[in-house]
N, C-alpha and C positions, 0 to 999 in steps of 0.2 A: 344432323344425325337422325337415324331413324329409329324412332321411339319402341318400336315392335320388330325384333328381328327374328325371321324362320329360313330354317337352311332342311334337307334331308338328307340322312348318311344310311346308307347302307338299309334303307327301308324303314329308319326311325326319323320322327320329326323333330325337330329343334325350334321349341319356339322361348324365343327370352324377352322379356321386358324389359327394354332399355332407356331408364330415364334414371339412373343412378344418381344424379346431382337432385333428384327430387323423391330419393326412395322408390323411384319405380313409380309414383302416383300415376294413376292410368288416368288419360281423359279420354274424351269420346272417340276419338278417331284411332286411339291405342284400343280400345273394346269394339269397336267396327271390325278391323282388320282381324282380330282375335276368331270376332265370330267368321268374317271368312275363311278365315285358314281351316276352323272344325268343320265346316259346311264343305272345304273342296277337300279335307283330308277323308269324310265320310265317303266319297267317291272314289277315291287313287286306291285303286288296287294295289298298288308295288307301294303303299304306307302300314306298315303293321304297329305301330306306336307312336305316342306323342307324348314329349317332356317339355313340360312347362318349368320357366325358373326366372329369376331376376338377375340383372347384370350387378354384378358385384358383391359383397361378402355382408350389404348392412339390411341390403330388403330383398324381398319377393318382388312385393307391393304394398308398399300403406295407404290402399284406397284408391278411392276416387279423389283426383287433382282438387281440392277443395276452392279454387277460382272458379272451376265451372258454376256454381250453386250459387253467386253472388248474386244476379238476376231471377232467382227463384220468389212467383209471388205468389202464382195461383197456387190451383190444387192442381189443375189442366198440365201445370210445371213440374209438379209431385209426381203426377202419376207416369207420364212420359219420361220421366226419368228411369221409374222402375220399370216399367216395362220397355224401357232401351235394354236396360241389366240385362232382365229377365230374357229377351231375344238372343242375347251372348251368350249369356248363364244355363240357357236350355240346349241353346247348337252344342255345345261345349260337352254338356251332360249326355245327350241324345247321339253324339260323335258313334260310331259303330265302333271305333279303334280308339284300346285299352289307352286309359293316360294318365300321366303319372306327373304331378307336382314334385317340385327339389326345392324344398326350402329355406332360403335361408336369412337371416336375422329378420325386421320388420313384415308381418303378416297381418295384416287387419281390415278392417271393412271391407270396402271392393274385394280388396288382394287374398283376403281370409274366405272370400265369396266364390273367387276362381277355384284356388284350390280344394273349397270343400265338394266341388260337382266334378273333383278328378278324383278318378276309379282309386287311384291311391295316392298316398303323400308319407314323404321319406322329407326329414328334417335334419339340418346341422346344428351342431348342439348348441349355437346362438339364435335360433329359432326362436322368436318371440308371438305368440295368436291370437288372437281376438278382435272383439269388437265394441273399439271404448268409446261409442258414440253417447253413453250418457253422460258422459264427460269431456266430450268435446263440441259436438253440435249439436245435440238432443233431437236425430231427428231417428225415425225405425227404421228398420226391417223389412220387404216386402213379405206377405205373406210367405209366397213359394218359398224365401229363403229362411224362415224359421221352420219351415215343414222341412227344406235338406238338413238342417242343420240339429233338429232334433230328431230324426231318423237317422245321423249322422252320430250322435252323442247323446241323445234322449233328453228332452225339455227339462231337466231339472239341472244341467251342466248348462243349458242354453242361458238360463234365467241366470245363474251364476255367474256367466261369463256378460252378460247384457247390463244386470244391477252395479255388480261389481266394476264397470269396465278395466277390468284386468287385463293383461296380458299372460297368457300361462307359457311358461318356458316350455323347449322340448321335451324332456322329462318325466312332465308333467300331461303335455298334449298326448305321447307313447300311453302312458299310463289309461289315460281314459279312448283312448283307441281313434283318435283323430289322425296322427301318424303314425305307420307300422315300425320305422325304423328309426335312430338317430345316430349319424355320423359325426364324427369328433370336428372337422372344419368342412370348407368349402370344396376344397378341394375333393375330399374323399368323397362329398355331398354329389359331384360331379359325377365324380367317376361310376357310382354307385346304382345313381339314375340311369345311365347307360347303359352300365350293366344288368341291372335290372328291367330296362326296357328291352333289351336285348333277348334275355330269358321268355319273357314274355312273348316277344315277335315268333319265338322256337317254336308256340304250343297251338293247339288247331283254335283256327281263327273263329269258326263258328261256334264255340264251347264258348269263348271267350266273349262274343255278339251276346249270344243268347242270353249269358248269365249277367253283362251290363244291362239291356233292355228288360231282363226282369226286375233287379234291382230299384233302375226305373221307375216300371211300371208298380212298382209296391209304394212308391212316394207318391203316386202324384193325387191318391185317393186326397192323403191331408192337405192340396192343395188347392182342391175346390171348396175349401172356405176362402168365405170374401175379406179380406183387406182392405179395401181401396180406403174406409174411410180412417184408418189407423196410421196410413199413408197421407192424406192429407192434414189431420189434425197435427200431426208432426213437422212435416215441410212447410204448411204453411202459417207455422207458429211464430211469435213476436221468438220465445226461448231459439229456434232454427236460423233467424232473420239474424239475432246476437251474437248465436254460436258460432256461425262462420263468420261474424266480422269479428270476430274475439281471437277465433283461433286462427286467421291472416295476420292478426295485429300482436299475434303471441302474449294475449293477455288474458285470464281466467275467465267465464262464462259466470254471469248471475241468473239462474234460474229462477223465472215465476210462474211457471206452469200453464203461461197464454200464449 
């Protein structure tokens, strides 16, 4: 089965996550494909939108495949990791054509990563967000994605959502303007995205260009701070090394802060 499917209808993109029996977890070759579809969609003329969603009613995507990260020792591991993200994460963002996340139940880490660098995000009302990495693997954030994510929500929802590792319902996500909409099920989540990507496709393209590459360009100031080594104390922590062999073995994380 192919883990990434994209189809075009009538000048919108169709792209879904298909790995339902794992919540959508993405691994690398699902975030390869990803970033080419936004790299040949920046190009197709006859593409005026792109909806991202996940196959079935429980995820988007809850992350990154947590088997990939068992091999993880260096820092050399760390960093190549995020800056893989970050390659997807920026084509995706920097895409010329509008795009729109449809979310629905499991959104987190990776998958909470996607949809935060799409232009907008409509949620069904079993939408669950965040990113409860202090509580599952202890490892961070790359830089660039605290900079989207608090120009996205503003550092003090960031820190909430990080400390806490919560999940915040849709609801709740509406409220502090992470998503603009919330539909009652999947279904309507469906139809909604389309519709709304559709409206979109209606309006002049270069109104549309212009005002994503500004948006853009206003993040990336906070992004030339350095990370790399906030990234490696993380990944290549005894607590990181734990975390993932805790949570394959679905058994609680002892943290010791080394």
């Amino acid at each position: 089965m192919d883990e990434l499917l994209y189809e075009t209808r009538d000048g919108i993109g169709f792209i879904t996550l298909n790995r339902p029996q794992a919540r959508n977890a993405m691994t690398f070759p699902m975030y390869e494909k990803l970033r080419e579809i936004a790299l040949a969609a920046g190009e197709d003329r006859s593409l005026r939108a792109l909806v991202i969603t996940g196959a079935g009613e429980k995820a988007f995507a809850a992350g990154t495949d947590i088997s990939q990260f068992t091999e993880f020792r260096t820092p050399e591991d760390a960093l190549q990791y995020e800056e893989r993200i970050d390659r997807v994460l920026s084509a995706l963002e920097a895409c010329p054509k509008p795009t729109i996340a449809a979310i629905a139940g499991a959104c987190t880490g990776g998958g909470a990563g996607i949809a935060a660098v799409c232009d907008m995000r409509i949620a069904a009302a079993n939408a669950r967000i965040g990113f409860p990495i202090a509580k599952t693997l202890g490892n961070c954030l790359s830089m660039a994605n605290y900079a989207r994510l608090a120009a996205l929500i503003g550092p003090a929802r960031v820190i909430d959502l990080v400390y806490t590792a919560r999940l915040i319902e849709a609801e709740e996500a509406r409220a502090i303007g992470l998503v603009s909409e919330v539909l009652p099920d999947h279904a309507a989540l469906q139809a909604r995205a389309e519709a709304l990507a559709r409206t979109i496709a209606g309006h002049a393209p270069l109104t549309l260009r212009a005002t994503k590459e500004a948006m853009r360009r206003l993040r990336l100031a906070a992004r030339q701070v350095e990370g790399d080594d906030l990234v490696t104390m993380c990944f290549t922590s005894n607590d990181f090394r734990e975390g993932v062999a805790n949570f394959l073995a679905k058994k609680p994380a002892s943290w010791t802060g080394t």
